[in-house]
C-alpha positions in Angstrom: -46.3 13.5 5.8 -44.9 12.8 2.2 -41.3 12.7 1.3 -41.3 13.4 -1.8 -39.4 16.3 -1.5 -36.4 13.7 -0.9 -36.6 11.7 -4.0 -33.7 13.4 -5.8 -31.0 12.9 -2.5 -32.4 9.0 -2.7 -31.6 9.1 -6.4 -28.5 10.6 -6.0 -27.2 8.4 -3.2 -28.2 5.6 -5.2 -26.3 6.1 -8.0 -23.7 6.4 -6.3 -23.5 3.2 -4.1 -23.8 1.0 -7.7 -20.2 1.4 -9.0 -18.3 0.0 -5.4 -21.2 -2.8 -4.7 -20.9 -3.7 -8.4 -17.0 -4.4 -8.0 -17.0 -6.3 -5.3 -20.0 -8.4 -6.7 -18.6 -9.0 -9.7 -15.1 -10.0 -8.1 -17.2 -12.5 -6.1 -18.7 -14.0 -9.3 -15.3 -14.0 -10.9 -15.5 -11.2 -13.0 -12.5 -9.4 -12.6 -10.7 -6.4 -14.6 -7.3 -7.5 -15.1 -5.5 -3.7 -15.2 -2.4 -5.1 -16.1 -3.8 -5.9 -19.7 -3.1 -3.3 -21.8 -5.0 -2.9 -25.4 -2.4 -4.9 -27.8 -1.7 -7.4 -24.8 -5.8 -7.8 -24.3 -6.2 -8.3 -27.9 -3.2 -10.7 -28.2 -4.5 -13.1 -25.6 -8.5 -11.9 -25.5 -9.0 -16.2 -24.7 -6.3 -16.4 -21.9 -8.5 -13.2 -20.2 -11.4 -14.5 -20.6 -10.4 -17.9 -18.6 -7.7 -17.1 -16.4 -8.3 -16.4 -13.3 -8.0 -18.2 -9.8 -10.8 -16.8 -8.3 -10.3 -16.5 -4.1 -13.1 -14.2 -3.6 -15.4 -16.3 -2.6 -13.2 -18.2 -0.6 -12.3 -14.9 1.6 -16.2 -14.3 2.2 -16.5 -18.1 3.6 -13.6 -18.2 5.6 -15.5 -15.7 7.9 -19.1 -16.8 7.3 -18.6 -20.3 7.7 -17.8 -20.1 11.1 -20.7 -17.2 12.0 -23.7 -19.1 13.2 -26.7 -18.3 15.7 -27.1 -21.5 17.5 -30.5 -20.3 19.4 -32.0 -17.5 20.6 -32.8 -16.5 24.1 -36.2 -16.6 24.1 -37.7 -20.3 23.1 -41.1 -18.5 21.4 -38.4 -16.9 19.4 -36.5 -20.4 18.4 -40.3 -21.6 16.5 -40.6 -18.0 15.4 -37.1 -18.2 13.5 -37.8 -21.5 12.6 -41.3 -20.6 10.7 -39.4 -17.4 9.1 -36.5 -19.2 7.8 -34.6 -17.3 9.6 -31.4 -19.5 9.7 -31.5 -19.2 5.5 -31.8 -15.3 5.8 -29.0 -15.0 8.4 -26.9 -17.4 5.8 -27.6 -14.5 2.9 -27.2 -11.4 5.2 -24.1 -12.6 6.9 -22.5 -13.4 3.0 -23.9 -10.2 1.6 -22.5 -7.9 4.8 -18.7 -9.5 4.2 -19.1 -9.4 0.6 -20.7 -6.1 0.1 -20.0 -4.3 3.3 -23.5 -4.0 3.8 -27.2 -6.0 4.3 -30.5 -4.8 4.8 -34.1 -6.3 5.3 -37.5 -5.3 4.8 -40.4 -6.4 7.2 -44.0 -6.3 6.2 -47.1 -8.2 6.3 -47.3 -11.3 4.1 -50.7 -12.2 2.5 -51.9 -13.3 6.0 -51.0 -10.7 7.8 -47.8 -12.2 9.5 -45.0 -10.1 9.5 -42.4 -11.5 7.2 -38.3 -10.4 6.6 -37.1 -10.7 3.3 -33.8 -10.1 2.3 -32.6 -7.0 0.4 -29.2 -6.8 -1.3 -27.2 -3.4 -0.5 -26.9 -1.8 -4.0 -31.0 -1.5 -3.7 -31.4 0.1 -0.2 -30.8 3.8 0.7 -30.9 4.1 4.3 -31.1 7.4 6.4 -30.2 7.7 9.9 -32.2 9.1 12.7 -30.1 12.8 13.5 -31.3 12.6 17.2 -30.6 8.8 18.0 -27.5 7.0 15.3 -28.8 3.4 16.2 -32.2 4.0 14.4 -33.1 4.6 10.7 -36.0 7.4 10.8 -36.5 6.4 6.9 -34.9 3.8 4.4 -35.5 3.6 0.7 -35.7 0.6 -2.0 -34.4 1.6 -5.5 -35.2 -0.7 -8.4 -36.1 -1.1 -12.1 -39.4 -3.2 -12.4 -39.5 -5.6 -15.6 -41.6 -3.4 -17.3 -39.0 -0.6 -17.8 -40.2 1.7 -15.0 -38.0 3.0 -12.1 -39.8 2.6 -8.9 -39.1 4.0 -5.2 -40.3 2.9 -1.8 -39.7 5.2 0.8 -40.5 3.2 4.4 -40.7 5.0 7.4 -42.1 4.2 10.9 -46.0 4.0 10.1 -46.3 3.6 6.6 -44.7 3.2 3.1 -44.8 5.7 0.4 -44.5 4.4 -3.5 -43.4 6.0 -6.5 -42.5 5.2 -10.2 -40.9 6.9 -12.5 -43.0 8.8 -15.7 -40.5 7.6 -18.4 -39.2 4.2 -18.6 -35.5 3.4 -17.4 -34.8 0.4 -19.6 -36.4 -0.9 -22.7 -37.8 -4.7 -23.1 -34.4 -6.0 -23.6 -33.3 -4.7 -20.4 -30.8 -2.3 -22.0 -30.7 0.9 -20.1 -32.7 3.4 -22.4 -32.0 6.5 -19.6 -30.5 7.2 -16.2 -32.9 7.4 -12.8 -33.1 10.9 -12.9 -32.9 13.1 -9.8 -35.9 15.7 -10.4 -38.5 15.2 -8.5 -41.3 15.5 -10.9 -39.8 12.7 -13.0 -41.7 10.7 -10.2 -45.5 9.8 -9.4 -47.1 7.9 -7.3 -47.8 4.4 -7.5 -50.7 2.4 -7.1 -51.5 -1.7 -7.7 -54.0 -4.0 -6.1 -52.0 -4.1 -2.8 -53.2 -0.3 -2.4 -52.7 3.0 -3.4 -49.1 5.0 -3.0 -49.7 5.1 1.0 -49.5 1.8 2.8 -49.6 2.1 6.4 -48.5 -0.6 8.6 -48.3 -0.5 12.9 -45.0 -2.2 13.1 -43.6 1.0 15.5 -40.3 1.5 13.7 -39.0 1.8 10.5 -39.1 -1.7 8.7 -35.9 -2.4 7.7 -32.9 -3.6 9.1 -29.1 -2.5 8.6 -26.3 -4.8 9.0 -22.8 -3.8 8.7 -19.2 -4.5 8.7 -16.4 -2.3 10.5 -17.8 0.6 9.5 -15.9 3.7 10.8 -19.1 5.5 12.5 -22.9 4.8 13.6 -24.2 6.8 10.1 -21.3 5.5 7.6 -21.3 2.6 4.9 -19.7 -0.8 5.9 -16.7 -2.2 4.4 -16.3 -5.2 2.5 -13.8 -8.1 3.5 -12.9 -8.0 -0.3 -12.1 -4.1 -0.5 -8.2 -4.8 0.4 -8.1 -8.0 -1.3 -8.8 -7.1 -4.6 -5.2 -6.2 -5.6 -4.1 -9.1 -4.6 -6.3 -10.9 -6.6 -5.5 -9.2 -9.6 -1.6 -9.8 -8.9 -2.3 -13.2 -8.6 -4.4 -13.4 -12.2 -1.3 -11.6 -13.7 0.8 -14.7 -12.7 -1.7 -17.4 -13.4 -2.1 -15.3 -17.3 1.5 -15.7 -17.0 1.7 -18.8 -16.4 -0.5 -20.1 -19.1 1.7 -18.3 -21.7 4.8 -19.4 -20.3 3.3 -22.8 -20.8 3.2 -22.3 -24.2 6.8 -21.6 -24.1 7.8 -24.6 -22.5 5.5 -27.0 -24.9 6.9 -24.9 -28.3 10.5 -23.5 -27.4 11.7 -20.6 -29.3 15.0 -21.5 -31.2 17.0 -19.3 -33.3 19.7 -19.3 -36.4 22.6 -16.6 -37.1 24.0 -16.9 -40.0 26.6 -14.0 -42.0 24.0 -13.3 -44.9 20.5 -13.1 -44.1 18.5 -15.7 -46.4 16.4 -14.1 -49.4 12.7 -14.3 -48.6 11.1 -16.1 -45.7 12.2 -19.6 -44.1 9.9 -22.3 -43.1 11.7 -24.4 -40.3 10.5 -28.0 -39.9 11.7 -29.0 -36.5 11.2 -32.2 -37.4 14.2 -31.7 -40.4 16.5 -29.5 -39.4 18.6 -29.3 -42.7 17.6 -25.6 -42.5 20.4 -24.7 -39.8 22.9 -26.8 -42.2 22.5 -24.6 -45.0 22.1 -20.9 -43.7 23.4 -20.5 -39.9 26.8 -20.9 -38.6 25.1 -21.4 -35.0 21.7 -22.7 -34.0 20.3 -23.2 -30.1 17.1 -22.7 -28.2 16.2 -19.9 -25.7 15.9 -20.6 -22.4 12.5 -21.7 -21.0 10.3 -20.0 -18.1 11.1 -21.5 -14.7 7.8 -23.2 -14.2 8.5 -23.7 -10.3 9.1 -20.0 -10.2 5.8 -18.9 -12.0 3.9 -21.8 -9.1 5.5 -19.8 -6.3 5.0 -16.9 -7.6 1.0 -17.8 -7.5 1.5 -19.6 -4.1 3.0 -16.3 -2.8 0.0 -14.3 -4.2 -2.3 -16.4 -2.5 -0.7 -16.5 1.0 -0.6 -12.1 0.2 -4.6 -12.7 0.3 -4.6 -14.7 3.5 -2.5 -12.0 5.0 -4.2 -9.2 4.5 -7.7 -10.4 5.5 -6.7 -11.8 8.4 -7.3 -15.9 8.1 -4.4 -18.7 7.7 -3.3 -19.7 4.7 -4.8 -23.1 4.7 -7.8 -22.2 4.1 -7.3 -21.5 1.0 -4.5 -24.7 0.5 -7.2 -27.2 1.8 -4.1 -30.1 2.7 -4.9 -31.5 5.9 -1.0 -32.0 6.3 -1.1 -28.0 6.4 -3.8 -27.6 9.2 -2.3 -27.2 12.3 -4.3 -28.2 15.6 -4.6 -27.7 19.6 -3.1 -23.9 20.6 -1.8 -23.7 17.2 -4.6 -23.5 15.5 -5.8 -20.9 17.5 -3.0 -18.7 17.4 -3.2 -18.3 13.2 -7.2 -18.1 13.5 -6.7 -15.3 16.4 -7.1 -12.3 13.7 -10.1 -14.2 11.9 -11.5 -15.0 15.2 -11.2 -10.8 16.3 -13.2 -9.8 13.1 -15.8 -12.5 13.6 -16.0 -11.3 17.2 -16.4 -8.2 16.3 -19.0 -8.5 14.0 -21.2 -10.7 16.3 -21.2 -7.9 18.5 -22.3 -5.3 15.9 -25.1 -8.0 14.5 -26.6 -8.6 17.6 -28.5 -5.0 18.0 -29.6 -5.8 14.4 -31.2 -9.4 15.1 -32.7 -7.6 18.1 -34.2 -5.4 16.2 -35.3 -7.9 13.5 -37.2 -9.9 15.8 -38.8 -6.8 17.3 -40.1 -6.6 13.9 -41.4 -10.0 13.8 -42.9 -9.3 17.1 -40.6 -10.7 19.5 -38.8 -8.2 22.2 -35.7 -8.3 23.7 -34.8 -11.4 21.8 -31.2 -11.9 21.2 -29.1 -14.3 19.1 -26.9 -16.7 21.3 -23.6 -17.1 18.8 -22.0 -20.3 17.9 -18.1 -20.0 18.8 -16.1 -19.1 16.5 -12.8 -20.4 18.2 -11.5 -23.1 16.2 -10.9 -26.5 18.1 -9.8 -29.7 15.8 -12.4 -33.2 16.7 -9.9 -34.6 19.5 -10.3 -31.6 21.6 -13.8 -31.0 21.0 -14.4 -35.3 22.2 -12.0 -34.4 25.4 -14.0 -31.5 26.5 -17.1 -33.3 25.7 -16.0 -36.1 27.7 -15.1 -34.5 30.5 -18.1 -32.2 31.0 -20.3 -35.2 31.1 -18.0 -36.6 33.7 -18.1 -33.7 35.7 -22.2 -34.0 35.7 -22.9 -31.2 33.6 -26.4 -31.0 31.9 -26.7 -32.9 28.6 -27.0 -29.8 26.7 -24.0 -28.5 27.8 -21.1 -31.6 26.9 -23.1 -31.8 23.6 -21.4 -28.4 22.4 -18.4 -29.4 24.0 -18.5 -32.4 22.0 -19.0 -30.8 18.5 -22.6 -31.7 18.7 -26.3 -29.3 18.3 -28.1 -30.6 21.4 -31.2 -28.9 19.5 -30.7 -31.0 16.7 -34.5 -33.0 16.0 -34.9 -35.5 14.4 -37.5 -36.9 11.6 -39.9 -36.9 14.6 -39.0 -34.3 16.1 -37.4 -35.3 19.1 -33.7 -33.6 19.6 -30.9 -35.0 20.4 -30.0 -34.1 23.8 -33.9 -35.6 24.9 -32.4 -38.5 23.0 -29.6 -38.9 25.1 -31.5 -38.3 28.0 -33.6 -41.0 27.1 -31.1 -43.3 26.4 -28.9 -43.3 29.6 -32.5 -43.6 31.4 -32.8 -46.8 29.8 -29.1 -48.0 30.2 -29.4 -46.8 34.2 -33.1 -49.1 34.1 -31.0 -51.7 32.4 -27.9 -51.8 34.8 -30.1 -51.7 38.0 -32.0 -54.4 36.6 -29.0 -56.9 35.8 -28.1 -56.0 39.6 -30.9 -57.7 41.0 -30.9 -60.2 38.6 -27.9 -61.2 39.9 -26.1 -60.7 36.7 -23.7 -57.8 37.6 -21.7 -56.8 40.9 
C-alpha cells in the first residue's frame, strides 16, 4: 500500500517542526538572538554581539545527562548485543538530543550484512505518526532531508517496508543556498531508486523501524519539550548583563569627564588628559562622572545564572564549579531532589523506548537497568561500599556501593568484580597458608 497520498501532511509537519528545533540548537551552540539589541544599539556594538555571551546552554543539557546512564541490561545476550551496536554511544546522543531538542528518534535497518543496525536521527528530520488504535506505537514515521545534490528526499517507514521519494525540482543549489521551499503537492514528488533497490524496500523487522524518545511531553501523541524551552530568557537576561558589563568596562578604563564654563568655546576642543590646561582656560568647574559599579554588574550576572538553575530544576553549583560550594551527605540530596524527579521521570518514559529498540535489534523483553541518579559525595559511596562487603553481600553488589562498575573489563577482558573475586581467593589461599606455616595465629 503506498502513502503517497500523505506526502504533503509530512511536508507540512515538517516545516513546521524546523523553526523551534532550530532555536534550541542554535542556543546550544551559542548562537543566541539578543532581543534586547535594538538596530542603532546592534550597529553601535555589532563586535560586543558578536562575542558576548556566557553561554549556559549546554551546561543545563549536561546537568541532566551526565547523571542518565544504563549500567546493563537484563538480559546478558543483550549486554554483547549493545556492546557490538555501540549502543552506550547512541544512548549518549539520544539522551542529549531528547533534553536539548525535546525529542530523539532512531532508524533500524539492515546494514550491508544483514544485521540489523540503529542509527541515530536528530528530531528536526523525523516526522512521526502515531498508531490511532494503540498511542504507544508509531503505525508510520517519515525522514525529511535535502541530499547534497540539491534534491529533497522522503522516506516513509512503516511496519514491512520503506517507501522512497525525491523531489522533481532541486531544493538547494550547489552552494547549499536554498533555491526553493519543500513543497507540499504531491506531484512535486517521485519515486526513488539507487543500487540499494527500487522505491519499495521491504524489510521483516514486525514493527515500524524507528524509535521515539521524548521528554515530558503533555500526551502519548504530542511533541516533547526541551529542558532549554524555559531557560532561554534567562539566558538572554544574562547576555544583556554580560554586554553590559563589557561596555561598563569601557567606562571604568576611560572615564567620562566634563567642563562648564559661562561661554561656550568657538569651534571644537581637543582635551589631552594628560594636560589639562584646557579646564584652566574655558571652565569654571571640571569633574568626572561617576563610574558603573562593577560588583553590581558581577551580581547582577551571578543572579542571572542562579535564575537558570532555578527554573530547570538543578543547584546552582553546577554551574559555579567551586568545590567550597558543593554541599554533601543529606544536603546534597535535598538541592538535587528536583533534578533527580526529572531524571526519574525520564528513565521511566525511556525504558519502553530501549525495549522497543532492542526488539528491533532482535532482542525481546530486554530492558535497561538505570544507573542511580541520587547523588552521594566519595565518603559515602566508600562507607556503603564497606559495609556491604562486610555484611557478605556478592561482589557485584558493594562495587556499586562503592562508586565502582563491577562490569568494568579490562585490556583482557576480565572485569573487575572477577578480579576481586580472584584476588581475595588468593589472599584467603595466602592466609590459610601462613597458618600452617606457623606464621600467623
Amino acid at each position: 500500500m503506498s502513502h503517497r497520498d500523505l506526502l504533503p501532511q509530512i511536508i507540512s509537519q515538517w516545516e513546521a517542526q524546523q523553526a523551534p528545533y532550530r532555536l534550541y540548537r542554535n542556543y546550544y551552540d551559542g548562537k543566541h538572538a539578543f532581543p534586547f539589541a535594538s538596530r542603532k544599539f546592534a550597529a553601535t556594538y555589532r563586535w560586543i554581539l558578536a562575542r558576548a555571551r556566557e553561554n549556559l546552554m549546554p551546561a543545563v543539557v549536561a546537568a541532566f545527562t551526565d547523571v542518565i546512564r544504563i549500567s546493563s541490561w537484563t538480559d546478558t545476550k543483550a549486554i554483547k548485543a549493545a556492546d557490538l551496536n555501540g549502543v552506550t554511544r547512541l544512548a549518549g546522543l539520544i539522551h542529549r538530543e531528547t533534553f536539548r531538542e525535546g525529542d530523539a528518534y532512531t532508524i533500524t535497518w539492515p546494514d550491508p550484512a544483514g544485521e540489523a543496525r540503529a542509527v541515530f536521527q536528530p528530531a528536526e528530520k523525523i516526522v512521526p505518526h502515531i498508531d490511532p488504535t494503540n498511542p504507544d506505537v508509531l503505525d508510520l514515521a517519515a525522514r525529511v532531508w535535502i541530499e547534497d545534490s540539491g534534491y529533497g528526499r522522503v522516506n516513509i517507514y512503516t511496519p514491512d517496508a520503506c517507501e522512497r521519494y525525491v523531489s522533481r525540482l532541486k531544493i538547494t543549489d550547489a552552494g547549499r543556498s536554498l533555491r526553493r521551499s519543500f513543497t507540499d503537492q504531491a506531484i512535486a514528488w517521485g519515486p526513488f531508486a539507487d543500487n540499494l533497490g527500487g522505491p519499495v524496500l521491504t524489510h521483516a523487522m514486525g514493527a515500524t523501524p524507528v524509535v521515539w524518545w521524548k521528554r515530558d511531553a503533555d500526551d502519548q501523541s504530542g511533541k516533547g519539550r526541551s529542558i532549554l524551552e524555559q531557560a532561554i530568557p534567562a539566558q538572554d537576561e544574562l547576555n544583556y548583563h554580560v554586554v553590559t558589563g563589557l561596555i561598563s568596562s569601557e567606562r571604568i578604563a576611560l572615564p567620562i569627564r566634563y567642563a562648564l564654563a559661562d561661554i561656550p568655546p568657538e569651534g571644537s576642543l581637543e582635551f589631552d588628559p594628560t594636560i589639562e590646561s584646557i579646564l584652566g582656560l574655558t571652565a569654571k568647574q571640571a569633574g568626572q562622572f561617576a563610574e558603573p559599579d562593577a560588583g553590581k554588574l558581577i551580581a547582577l550576572q551571578t543572579a542571572a545564572e542562579q535564575k537558570i538553575a532555578r527554573i530547570v530544576g538543578v543547584p546552582p553549583y553546577v554551574f559555579s564549579q567551586q568545590s567550597a560550594d558543593v554541599p554533601s551527605g543529606e544536603a546534597l540530596r535535598i538541592l538535587n531532589a528536583r533534578r533527580t524527579s526529572a531524571v526519574l521521570a525520564f528513565q521511566a518514559d525511556a525504558t519502553p523506548c530501549w525495549r522497543g529498540q532492542m526488539g528491533l535489534l532482535g532482542y525481546d523483553d530486554v530492558e535497561p537497568e538505570w544507573a542511580d541518579p541520587t547523588p552521594h559525595d566519595d565518603t559515602e559511596r566508600l562507607t556503603n561500599g564497606t559495609l556491604a562487603k562486610s555484611l557478605g553481600l556478592p561482589v557485584e553488589e558493594w562495587l556499586r556501593e562503592a562508586g565502582y562498575d563491577p562490569d568494568a573489563v579490562d585490556a583482557g577482558g576480565e572485569s573487575l568484580a572477577d578480579r576481586v573475586r580472584a584476588e581475595s581467593s588468593r589472599s584467603a589461599v595466602a592466609q590459610a597458608q601462613a597458618f600452617l606455616d606457623g606464621q600467623s595465629v
